[in-house]
LUMDRENDO-540895 format. One record per residue (C-alpha): residue number from 1; y, x, z; residue in three letters. Coordinates in steps of 0.05 Angstrom, whole numbers, plus 5000, padded with zeros to 4 digits. Layout:
LUMDRENDO-540895
(rec NUM, (Y, X, Z), "ALA"),
...
This chain:
LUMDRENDO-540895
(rec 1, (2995, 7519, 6781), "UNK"),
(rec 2, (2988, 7449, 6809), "UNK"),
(rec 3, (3056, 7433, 6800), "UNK"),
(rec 4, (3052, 7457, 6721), "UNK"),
(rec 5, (2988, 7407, 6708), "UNK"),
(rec 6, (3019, 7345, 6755), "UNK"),
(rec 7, (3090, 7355, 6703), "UNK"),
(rec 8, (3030, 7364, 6641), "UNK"),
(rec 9, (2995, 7295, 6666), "UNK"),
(rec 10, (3067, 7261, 6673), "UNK"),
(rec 11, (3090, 7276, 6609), "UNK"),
(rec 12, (3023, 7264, 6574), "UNK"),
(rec 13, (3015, 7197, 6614), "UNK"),
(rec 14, (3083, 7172, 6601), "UNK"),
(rec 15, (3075, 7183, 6518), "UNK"),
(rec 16, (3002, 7141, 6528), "UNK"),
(rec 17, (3032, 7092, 6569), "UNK"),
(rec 18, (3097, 7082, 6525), "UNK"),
(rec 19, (3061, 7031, 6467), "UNK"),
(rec 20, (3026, 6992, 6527), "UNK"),
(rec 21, (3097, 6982, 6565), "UNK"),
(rec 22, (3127, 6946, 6495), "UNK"),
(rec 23, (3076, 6890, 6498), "UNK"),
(rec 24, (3075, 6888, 6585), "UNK"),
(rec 25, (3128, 6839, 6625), "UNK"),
(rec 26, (3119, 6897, 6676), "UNK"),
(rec 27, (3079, 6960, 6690), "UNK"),
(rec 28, (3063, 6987, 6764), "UNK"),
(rec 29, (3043, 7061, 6752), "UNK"),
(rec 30, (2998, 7092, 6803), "UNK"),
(rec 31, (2997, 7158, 6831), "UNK"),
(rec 32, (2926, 7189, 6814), "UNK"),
(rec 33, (2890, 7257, 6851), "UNK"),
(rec 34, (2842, 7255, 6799), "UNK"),
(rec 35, (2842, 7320, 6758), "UNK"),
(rec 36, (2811, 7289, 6692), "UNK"),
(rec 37, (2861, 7217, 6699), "UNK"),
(rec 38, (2928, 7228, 6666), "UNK"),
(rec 39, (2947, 7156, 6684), "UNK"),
(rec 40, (2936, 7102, 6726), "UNK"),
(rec 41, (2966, 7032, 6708), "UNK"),
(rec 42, (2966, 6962, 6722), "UNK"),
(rec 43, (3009, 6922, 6667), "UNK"),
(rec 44, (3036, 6843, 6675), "UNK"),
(rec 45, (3018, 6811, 6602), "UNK"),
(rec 46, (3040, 6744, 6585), "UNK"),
(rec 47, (2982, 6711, 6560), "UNK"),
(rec 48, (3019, 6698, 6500), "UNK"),
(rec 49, (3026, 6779, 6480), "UNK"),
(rec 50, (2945, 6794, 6491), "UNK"),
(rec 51, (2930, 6811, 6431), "UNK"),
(rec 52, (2999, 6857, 6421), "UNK"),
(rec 53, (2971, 6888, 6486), "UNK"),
(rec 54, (2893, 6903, 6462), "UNK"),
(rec 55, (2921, 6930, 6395), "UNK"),
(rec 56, (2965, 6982, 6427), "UNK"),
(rec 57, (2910, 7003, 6466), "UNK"),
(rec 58, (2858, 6998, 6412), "UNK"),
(rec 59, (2908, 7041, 6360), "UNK"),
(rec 60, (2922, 7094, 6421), "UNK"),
(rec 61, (2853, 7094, 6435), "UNK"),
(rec 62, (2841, 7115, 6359), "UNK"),
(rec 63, (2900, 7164, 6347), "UNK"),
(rec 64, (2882, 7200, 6409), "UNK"),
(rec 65, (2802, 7192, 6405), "UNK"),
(rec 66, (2798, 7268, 6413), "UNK"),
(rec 67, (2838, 7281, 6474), "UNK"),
(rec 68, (2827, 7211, 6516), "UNK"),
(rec 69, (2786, 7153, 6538), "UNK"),
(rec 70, (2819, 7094, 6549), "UNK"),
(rec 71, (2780, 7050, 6609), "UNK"),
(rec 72, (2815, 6987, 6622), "UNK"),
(rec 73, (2801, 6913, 6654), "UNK"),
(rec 74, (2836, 6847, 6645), "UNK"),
(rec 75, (2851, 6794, 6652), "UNK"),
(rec 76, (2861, 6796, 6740), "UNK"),
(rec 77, (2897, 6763, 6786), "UNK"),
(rec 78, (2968, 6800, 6782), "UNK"),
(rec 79, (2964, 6831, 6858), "UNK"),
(rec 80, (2999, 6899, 6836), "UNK"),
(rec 81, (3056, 6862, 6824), "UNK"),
(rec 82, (3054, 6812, 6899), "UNK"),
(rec 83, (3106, 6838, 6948), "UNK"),
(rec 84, (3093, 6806, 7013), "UNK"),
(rec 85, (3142, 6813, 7066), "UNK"),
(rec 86, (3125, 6774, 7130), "UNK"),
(rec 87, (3179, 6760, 7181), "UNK"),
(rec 88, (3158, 6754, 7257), "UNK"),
(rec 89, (3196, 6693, 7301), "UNK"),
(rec 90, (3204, 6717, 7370), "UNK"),
């Protein structure tokens, strides 16, 4: 049964997400335990496609008013997106 609402949340996730991704430079999905969170996201924007980016979510906020709430923050720093690799000299 877990396994059926985990492939439910990916799918359902992934057709939320999809608008979001056309107006990102990137998007680092995040795993979520959280029964009642079908996604978890943190998406690079060029501050020159900001407003693309609020009207996607603002238009899937509206079309899917009855099945979601959209909770988002932005602008941050882009840390989700920092790989750091440090390399010890002996």
């Amino acid at each position: 049964m877990a396994t059926a609402l985990e492939d439910k949340k990916a799918v359902e996730g992934g057709r939320y997400l999809r608008p979001f991704k056309k107006a990102a430079a990137d998007c680092k999905e995040e795993k979520s335990d959280a029964e009642d969170m079908v996604a978890h996201a943190a998406f690079l924007i060029d501050k020159g496609w900001m407003k693309e980016f609020d009207n996607a979510v603002e238009e899937v906020g509206e079309e899917f008013k009855e099945r979601i709430q959209i909770h988002y923050v932005g602008p941050l720093a882009p840390f989700s997106f920092v790989n750091l690799q440090l390399h010890w000299d002996e």
